[in-house]
C-alpha positions, -999 to 999 in steps of 0.1 A, spaced: 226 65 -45 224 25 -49 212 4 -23 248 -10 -18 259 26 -8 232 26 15 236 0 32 276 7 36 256 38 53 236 15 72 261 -4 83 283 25 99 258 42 113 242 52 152 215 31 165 183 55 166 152 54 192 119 43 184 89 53 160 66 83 158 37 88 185 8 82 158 -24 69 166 -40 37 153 -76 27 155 -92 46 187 -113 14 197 -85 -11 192 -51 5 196 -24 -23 197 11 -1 202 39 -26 215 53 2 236 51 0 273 50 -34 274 85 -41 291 119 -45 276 125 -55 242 142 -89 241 177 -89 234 187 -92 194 206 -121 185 220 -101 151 222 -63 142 192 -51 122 200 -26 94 162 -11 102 173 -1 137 203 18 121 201 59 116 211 68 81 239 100 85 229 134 69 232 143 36 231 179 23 213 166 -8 189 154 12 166 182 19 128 187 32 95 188 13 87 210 -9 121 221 -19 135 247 -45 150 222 -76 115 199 -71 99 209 -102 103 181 -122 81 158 -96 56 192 -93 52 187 -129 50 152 -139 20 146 -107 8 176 -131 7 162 -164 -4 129 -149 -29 144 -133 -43 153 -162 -37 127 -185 -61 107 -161 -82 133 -163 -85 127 -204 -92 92 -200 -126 96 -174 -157 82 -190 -180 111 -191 -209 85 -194 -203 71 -158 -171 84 -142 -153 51 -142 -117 50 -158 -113 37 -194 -85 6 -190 -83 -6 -224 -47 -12 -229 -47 -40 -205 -47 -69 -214 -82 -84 -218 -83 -110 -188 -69 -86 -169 -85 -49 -168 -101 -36 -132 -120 -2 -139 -132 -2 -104 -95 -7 -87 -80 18 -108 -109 46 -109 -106 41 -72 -68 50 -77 -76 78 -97 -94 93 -72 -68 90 -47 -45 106 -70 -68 136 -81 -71 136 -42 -34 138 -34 -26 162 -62 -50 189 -40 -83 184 -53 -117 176 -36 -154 173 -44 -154 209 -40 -126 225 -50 -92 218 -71 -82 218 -106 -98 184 -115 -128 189 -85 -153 174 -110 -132 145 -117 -128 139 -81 -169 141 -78 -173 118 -111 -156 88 -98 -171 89 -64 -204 93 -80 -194 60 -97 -180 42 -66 -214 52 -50 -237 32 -82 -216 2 -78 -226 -4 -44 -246 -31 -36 -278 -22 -18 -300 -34 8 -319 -56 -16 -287 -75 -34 -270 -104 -18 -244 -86 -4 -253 -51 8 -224 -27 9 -198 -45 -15 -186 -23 -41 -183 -40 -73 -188 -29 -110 -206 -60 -124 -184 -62 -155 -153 -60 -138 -140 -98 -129 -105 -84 -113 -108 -57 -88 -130 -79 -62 -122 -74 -30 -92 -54 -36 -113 -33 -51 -139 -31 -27 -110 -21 -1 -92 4 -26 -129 20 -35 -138 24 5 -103 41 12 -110 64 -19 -151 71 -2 -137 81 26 -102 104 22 -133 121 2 -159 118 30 -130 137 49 -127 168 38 -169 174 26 -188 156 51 -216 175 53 -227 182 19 -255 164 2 -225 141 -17 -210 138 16 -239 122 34 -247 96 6 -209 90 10 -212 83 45 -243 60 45 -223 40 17 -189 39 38 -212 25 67 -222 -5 45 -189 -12 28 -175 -13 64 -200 -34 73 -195 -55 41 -157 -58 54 -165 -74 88 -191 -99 72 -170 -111 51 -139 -120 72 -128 -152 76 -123 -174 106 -83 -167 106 -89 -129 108 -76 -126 74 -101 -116 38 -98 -136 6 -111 -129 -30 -152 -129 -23 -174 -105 -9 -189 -138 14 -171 -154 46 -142 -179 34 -124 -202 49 -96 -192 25 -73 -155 27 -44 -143 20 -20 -109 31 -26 -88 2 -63 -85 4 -66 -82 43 -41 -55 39 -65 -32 20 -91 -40 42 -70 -29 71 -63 0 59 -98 9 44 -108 2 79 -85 26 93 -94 53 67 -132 52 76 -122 51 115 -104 79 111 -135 102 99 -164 88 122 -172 53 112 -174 31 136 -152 -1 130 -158 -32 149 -126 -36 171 -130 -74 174 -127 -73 140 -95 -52 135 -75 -72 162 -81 -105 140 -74 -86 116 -44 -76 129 -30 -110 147 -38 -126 112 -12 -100 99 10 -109 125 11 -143 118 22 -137 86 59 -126 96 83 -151 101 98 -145 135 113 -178 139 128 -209 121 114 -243 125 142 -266 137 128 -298 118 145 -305 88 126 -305 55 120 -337 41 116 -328 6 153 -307 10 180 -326 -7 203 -301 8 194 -289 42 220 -264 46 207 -248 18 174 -247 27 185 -233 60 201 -207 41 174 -198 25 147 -194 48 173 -173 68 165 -152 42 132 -151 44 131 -133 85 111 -105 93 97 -108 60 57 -114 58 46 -140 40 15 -147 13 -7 -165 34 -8 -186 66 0 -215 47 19 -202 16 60 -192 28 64 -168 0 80 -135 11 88 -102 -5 93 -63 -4 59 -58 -14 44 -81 10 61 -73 37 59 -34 34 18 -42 31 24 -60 64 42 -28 81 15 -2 69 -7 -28 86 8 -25 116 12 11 116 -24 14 105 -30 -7 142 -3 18 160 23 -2 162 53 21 151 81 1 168 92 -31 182 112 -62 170 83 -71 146 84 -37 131 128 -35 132 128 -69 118 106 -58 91 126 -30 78 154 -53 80 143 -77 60 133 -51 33 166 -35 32 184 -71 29 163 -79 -2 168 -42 -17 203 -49 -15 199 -82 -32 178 -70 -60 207 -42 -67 230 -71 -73 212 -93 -87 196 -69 -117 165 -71 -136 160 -108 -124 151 -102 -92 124 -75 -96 92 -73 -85 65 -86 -106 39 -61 -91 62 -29 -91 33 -7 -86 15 -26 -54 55 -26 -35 56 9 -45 24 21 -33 29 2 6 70 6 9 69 44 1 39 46 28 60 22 58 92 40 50 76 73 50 59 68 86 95 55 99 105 81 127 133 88 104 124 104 69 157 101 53 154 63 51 123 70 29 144 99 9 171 77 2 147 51 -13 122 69 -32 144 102 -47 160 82 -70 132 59 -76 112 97 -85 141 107 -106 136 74 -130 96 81 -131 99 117 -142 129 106 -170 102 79 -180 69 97 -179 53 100 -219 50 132 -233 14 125 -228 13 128 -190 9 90 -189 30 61 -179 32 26 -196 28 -3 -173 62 -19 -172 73 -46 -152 93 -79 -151 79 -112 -152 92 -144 -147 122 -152 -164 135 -120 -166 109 -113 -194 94 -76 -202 58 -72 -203 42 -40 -209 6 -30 -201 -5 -58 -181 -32 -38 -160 -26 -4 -182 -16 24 -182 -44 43 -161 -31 23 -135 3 26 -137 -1 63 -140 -28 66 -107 -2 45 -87 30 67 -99 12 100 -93 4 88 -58 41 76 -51 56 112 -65 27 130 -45 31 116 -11 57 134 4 37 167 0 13 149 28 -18 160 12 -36 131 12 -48 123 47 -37 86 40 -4 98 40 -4 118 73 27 110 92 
């Protein structure tokens, strides 16, 4: 179904209630509900609106799903193939050279192996699981180095923090399910350092930027996967700081434009146009505290946030959605212009905020056709091609490879099964 026939849906449809009673942080829950009345809208959000039923629509797992069983399958394995058996870190060759992140996508990797049903001690690709962790566990920084607990392979130039928040959520959805194994311990005592690394390096806004040191610089995307690597190692025993997850999550906050400035912009020739446009740009969560760009992918990074602090509803969270649907809608008629740049990033947070919406069939009427383009496109190899659109409209193809394009495809196709406790609703 397109996203213009979804929002003619949207647009016809019943208001619904508000989100699911999940559980953030136990030390810092911030859950908007209870807190009085709402105030009253001045415009009709399409994210407050209840998509209708549709019989084609049905629940996970389903007879007829076997062509998403089988490409998180071959996937699966095609990762699998491409595992150093030296160190356990995955080969990233076909990206280009300025740009491959072994650490970010073996971290991946893991979380796929993870979400396709495997463990450190049991599953089809078990050892695979064990090799990258045992890999995540040497690149920690010890004690004795300048910054204990930072996870960082030393020839990797890319991953950096994001890594270092992708490799602590892949440590501990392992830690979960094997905590008291030998493996299990060494994980533990490295997710207490990496969580420790986390806090020491926040900045004064609340917000993370690119080194493993306190900066007085951040941005969105990097605090997001803090956040959430925070929430993952909360979630099985390690204590998190709660100071530090409600700066965290007030930086996040701050991100989301709520409200437009009435001062004119002097550099606007056209002020009616530049009204227009950052109309546009509501409920949406910007780059940084100082940079206004907005997008999908930002701004479902900025929900999961918020759902990762227990916030499931509220106008921040209905404003969110709303912005997300308004800029689906313009991508559908707008074409190939307006696509993402990072396909892969929007994917991996939108599938997760529209999947912990109280209502699943706004997440179903997103991602099933969006699953029924990945398995037509999957190689007969199990892998995926990194494809995306750059500026200009132009192609590009294997910018970060195609180990990472396949980790993040396997963990879009896989989430619905809810195996992965990451994707819990």
């Amino acid at each position: 179904m397109s996203v213009q026939a979804i929002t003619r849906v949207l647009l016809t449809a019943i208001c619904l209630g508000v989100g699911p009673g999940a559980r953030g942080f136990a030390a810092a829950p911030m859950d908007e509900r209870g807190k009085g009345p709402a105030p009253v809208q001045k415009r009709p959000l399409l994210g407050e609106l209840q998509l209708r039923g549709d019989d084609s629509l049905l629940p996970y797992p389903r007879e007829g799903d076997t062509s998403r069983v089988a490409a998180i399958s071959q996937g699966l394995k095609w990762l699998a193939s491409r595992q150093s058996s030296r160190d356990g870190s995955l080969e990233v060759g076909d990206a280009e050279p300025g740009q491959r992140a072994p650490l970010a996508v073996t971290s991946l990797a893991a979380l796929a192996w993870m979400s396709g049903g495997s463990t450190l001690t049991r599953g089809e690709h078990q050892s695979n699981v064990r090799s990258a962790v045992e890999y995540l566990l040497a690149s920690t920084h010890r004690a004795a180095d300048e910054f204990p607990g930072y996870i960082e392979d030393r020839g990797d130039n890319i991953s950096r923090t994001h890594g270092h928040g992708l490799a602590t959520l892949a440590l501990a959805q392992a830690y979960t399910v094997s905590p008291n194994t030998p493996l299990g311990k060494r994980i533990g005592e490295t997710l207490l350092l990496a969580i420790e690394r986390i806090v020491g390096s926040q900045g004064s806004e609340g917000g993370w930027y690119y080194s493993a040191a306190r900066s007085i610089q951040h941005e969105g995307s990097v605090t997001v996967a803090m956040v959430q690597a925070m929430r993952a190692a909360n979630d099985v025993g390690i204590r998190v700081d709660p100071a530090a997850v409600k700066e965290a999550v007030e930086y996040v906050t701050r991100l989301q434009v709520m409200e437009l400035s009435d001062e004119p912009d002097p550099a606007e020739d056209d002020q009616v146009a530049a009204r227009k446009r950052a109309r546009q740009t509501l409920g949406g969560f910007k780059y940084g505290l100082d940079d206004p760009q907005t997008s999908i992918a930002l701004t479902a990074a900025g929900l999961v946030t918020l759902q990762a602090s227990g916030t499931y509803d509220g106008p921040r969270v209905d404003e969110g959605y709303d912005f997300i649907w308004r800029k689906l809608l313009e991508r559908e008629e707008d074409g190939a212009a307006a696509a993402d740049p990072f396909p892969y990033y929007e994917r991996f947070y939108l599938s997760q905020a529209l999947w912990h919406h109280r209502d699943t069939t706004h997440y179903r009427r997103w991602a099933e056709p969006v699953m029924r383009g990945l398995c037509a496109s999957q190689g007969e190899s199990g892998a995926w091609q990194d494809l995306r659109v750059g500026s200009g409209g132009m192609r590009m193809v294997n910018r970060y490879g195609s180990a990472y394009a396949t980790a993040c495809n396997v963990l879009f196709l896989a989430l619905p099964d809810d195996t992965l406790p990451l994707f819990h609703r």
